[in-house]
C-alpha positions as CSV (number, residue, x, y, z in Angstrom):
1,X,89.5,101.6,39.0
2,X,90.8,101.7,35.6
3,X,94.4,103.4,34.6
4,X,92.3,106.7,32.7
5,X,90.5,107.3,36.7
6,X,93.9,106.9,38.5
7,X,95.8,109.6,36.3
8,X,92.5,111.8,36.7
9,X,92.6,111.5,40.6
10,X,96.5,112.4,40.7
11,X,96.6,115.6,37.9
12,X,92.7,116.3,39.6
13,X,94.8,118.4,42.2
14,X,97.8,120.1,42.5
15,X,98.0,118.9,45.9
16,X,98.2,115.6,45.1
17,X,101.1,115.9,42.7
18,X,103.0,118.0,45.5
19,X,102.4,115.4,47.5
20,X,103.9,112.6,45.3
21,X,106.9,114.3,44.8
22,X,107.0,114.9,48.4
23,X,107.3,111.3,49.4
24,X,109.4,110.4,46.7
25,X,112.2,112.6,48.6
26,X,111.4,110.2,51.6
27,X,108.5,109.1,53.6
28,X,106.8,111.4,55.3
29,X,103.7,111.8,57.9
30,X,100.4,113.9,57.0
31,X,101.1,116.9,58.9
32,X,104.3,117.0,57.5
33,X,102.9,117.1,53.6
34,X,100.5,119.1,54.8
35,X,102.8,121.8,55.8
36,X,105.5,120.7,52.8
37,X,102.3,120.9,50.3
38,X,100.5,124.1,51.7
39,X,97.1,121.9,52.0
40,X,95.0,121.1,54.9
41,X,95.8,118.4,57.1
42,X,92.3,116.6,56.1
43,X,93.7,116.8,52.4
44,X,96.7,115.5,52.5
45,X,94.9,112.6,54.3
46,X,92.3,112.2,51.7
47,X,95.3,112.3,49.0
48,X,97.2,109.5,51.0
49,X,94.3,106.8,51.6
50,X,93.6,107.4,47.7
51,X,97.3,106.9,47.1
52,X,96.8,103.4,49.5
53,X,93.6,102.5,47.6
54,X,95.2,102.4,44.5
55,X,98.6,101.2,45.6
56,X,100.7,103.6,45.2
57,X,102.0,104.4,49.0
58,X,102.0,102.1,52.4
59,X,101.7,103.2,56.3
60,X,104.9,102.3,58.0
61,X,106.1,103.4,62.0
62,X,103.3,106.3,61.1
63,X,105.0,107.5,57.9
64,X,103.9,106.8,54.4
65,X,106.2,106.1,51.8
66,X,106.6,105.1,47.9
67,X,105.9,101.9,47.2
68,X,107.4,100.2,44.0
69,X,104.7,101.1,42.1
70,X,104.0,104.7,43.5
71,X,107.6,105.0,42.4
72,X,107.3,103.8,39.0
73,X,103.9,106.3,38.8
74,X,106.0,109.4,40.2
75,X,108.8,108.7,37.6
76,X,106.7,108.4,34.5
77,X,104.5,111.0,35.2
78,X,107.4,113.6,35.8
79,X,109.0,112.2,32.7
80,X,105.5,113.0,30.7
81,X,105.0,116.6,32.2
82,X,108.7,117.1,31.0
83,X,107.4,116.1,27.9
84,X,104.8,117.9,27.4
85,X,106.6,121.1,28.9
86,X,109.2,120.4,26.1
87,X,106.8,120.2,23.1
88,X,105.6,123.4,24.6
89,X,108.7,125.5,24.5
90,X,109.8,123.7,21.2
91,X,106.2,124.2,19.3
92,X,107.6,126.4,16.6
93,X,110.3,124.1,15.5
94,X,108.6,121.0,15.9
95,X,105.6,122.3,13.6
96,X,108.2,123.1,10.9
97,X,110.6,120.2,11.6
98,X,108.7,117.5,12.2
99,X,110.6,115.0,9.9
100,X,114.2,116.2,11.9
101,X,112.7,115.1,15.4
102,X,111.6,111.7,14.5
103,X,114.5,109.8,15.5
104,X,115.5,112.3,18.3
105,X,117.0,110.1,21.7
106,X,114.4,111.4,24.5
107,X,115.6,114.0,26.5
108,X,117.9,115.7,23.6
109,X,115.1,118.6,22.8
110,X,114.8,119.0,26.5
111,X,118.8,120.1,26.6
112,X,119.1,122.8,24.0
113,X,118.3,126.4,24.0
114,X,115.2,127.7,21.3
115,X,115.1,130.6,19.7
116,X,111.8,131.8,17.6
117,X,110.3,134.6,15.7
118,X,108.3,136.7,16.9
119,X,106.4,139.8,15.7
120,X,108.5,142.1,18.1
121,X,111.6,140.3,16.8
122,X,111.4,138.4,13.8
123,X,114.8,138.3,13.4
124,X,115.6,136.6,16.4
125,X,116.9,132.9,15.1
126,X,118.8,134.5,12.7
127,X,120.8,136.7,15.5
128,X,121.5,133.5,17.7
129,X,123.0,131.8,14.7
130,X,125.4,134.8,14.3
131,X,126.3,135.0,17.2
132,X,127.1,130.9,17.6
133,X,128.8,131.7,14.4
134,X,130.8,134.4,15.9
135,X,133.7,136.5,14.2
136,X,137.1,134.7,14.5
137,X,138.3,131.4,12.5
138,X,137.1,128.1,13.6
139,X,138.7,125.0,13.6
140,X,135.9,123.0,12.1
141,X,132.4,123.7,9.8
142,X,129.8,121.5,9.2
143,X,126.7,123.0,7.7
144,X,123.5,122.1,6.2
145,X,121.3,124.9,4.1
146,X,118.3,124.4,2.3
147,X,118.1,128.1,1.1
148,X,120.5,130.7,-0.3
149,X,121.3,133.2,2.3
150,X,123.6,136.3,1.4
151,X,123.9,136.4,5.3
152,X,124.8,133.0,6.4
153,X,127.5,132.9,3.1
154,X,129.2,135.9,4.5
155,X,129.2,134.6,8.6
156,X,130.5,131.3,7.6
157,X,133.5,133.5,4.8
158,X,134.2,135.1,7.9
159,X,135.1,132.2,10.2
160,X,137.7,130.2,7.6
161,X,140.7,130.7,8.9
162,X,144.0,129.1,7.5
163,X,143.4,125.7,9.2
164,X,139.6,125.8,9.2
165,X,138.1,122.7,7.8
166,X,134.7,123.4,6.5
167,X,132.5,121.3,4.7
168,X,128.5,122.0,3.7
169,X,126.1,120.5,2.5
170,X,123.4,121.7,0.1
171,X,120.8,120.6,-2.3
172,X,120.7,120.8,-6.1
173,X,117.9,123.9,-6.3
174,X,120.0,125.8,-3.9
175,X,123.3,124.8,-6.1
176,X,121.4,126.4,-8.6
177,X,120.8,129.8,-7.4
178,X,123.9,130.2,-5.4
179,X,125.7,129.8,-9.0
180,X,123.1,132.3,-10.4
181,X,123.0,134.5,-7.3
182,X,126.3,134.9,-6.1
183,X,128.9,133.1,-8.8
184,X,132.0,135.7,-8.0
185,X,131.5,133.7,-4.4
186,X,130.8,130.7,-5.1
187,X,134.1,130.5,-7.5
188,X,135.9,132.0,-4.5
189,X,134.7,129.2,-2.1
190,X,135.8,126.5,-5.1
191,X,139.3,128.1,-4.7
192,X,139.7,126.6,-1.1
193,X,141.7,123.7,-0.1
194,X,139.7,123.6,2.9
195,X,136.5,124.0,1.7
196,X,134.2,121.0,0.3
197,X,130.9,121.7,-0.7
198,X,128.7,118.7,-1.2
199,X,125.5,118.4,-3.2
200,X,122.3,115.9,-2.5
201,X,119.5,115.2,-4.8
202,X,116.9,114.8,-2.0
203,X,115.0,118.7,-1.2
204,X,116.2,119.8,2.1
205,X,113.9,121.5,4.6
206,X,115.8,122.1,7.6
207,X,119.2,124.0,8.3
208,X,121.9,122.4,10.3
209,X,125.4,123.4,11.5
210,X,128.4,121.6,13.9
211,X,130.9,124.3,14.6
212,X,133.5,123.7,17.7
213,X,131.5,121.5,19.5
214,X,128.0,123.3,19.3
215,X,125.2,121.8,17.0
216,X,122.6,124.0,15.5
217,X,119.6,122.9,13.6
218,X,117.3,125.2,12.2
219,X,113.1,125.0,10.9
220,X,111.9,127.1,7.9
221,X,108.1,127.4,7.0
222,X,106.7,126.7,3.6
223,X,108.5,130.3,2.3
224,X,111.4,129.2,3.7
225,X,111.4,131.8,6.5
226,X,113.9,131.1,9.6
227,X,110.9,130.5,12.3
228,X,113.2,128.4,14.8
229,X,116.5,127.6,15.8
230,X,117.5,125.0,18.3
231,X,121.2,124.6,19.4
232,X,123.3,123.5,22.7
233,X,126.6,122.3,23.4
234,X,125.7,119.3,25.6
235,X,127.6,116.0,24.3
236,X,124.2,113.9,23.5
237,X,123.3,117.3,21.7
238,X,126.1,117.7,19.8
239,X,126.0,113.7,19.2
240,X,122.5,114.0,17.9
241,X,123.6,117.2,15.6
242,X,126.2,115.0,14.2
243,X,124.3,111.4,13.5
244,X,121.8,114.0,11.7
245,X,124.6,116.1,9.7
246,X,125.8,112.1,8.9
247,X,122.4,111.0,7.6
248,X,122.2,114.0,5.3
249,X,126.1,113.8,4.1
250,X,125.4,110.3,3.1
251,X,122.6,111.2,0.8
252,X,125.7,113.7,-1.3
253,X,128.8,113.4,-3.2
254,X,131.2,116.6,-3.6
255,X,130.3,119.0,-6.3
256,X,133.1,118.1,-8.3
257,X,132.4,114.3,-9.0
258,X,129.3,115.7,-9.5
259,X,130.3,117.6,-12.5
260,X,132.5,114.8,-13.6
């Protein structure tokens, strides 16, 4: 039997993959999987001499159990179904922020919360932001944009507080039109100790922000439309956030050596 007929026999029936993850709780005998399973005796018999055929489980003091490599073939095949349930949920971001995910450590998407667009609520990514945001002065900012946003200018005014250190990250189109768009503003922001806005020549496509332990990245279609937003609070989340925040901040210099 090649490897392509043995995943066929085990995702062939939904039986079968109960009755894998049944035995790799601990071994088990038919009737037992057949109740556990909600399949026929006969079934769950069938399902365990194929599992024997190919290896996967061995008869012991009238139980079957895992062996090694039944175990190996449980393990990797829940790991791929979490995959594939992942790319599922995160199918808007992902078709917008492809280049962001690249690198991403496995099981990083699978930890953080998604928020999309949708017809009924189009504005829905854009609400979650604001409320991770929130209203009272952080300690620290750390934002990527790769669009002007009267919205996002006045969420992140209103979080500076005295001590707030807040630094962002933009590129040199959006420079641009935030001078053009909103100059009494940006001279405002210019005026802040605390503030230290940073330009790169590479086009950004993606939105980012690392705000009291929270990471946020965002995806924007080819109008620049907020489709998706990702975010969580997990450490290897926020980790991720930040090696990715890094990456971009290495790629700028602070707008005033810039004009120097």
């Amino acid at each position: 039997m090649s490897a392509r007929e043995d995943v066929a026999f085990l995702v062939g029936s939904k039986s079968r993959e109960a009755i894998l993850r049944a035995l790799a709780v601990e071994p088990r005998r038919p009737t037992e999987l057949a109740d556990l399973c909600d399949c026929a005796r006969e079934t769950a018999q069938r399902t365990l001499a194929g599992f024997c055929d190919r290896g996967w489980v061995k008869k012991a003091d009238g139980k079957y159990r895992l062996t090694a490599g039944g175990t190996m073939v449980h393990d990797q095949y829940e790991e791929f179904v979490g995959t594939v349930e992942c790319a599922d949920r995160m199918s808007e971001f992902l078709a917008n922020a492809t280049e962001v995910c690249e690198g991403v450590p496995p099981g990083v998407l699978s930890q953080m919360n998604i928020t999309t667009a949708a017809d009924n609520d189009p504005h829905a990514p854009l609400n979650r932001y604001l409320t991770i945001v929130g209203s009272e002065p952080v300690d620290r900012f750390r934002g990527v944009t790769p669009i002007v946003s009267r919205v996002f200018n006045e969420s992140a005014a209103s979080v500076i507080g005295p001590d707030t250190r807040m630094e962002l990250v933009v590129d040199r189109e959006v420079l641009e039109r935030s001078i053009d768009a909103y100059s009494e503003s940006f001279e405002r922001a210019q005026d802040l100790e605390q503030f230290e806005l940073r330009i790169t020549d590479e086009t950004l496509g993606f939105g980012l922000l690392l705000v009291d332990g929270h990471g946020v990245v965002s995806a924007y279609d080819d109008h620049n439309n907020l489709t998706a937003l990702i975010d969580g609070d997990a450490p290897e989340v926020v980790s991720w956030v930040e090696d990715l925040y890094e990456s971009v901040r290495s790629t700028s210099v602070p707008l005033d050596r810039l004009e120097s």
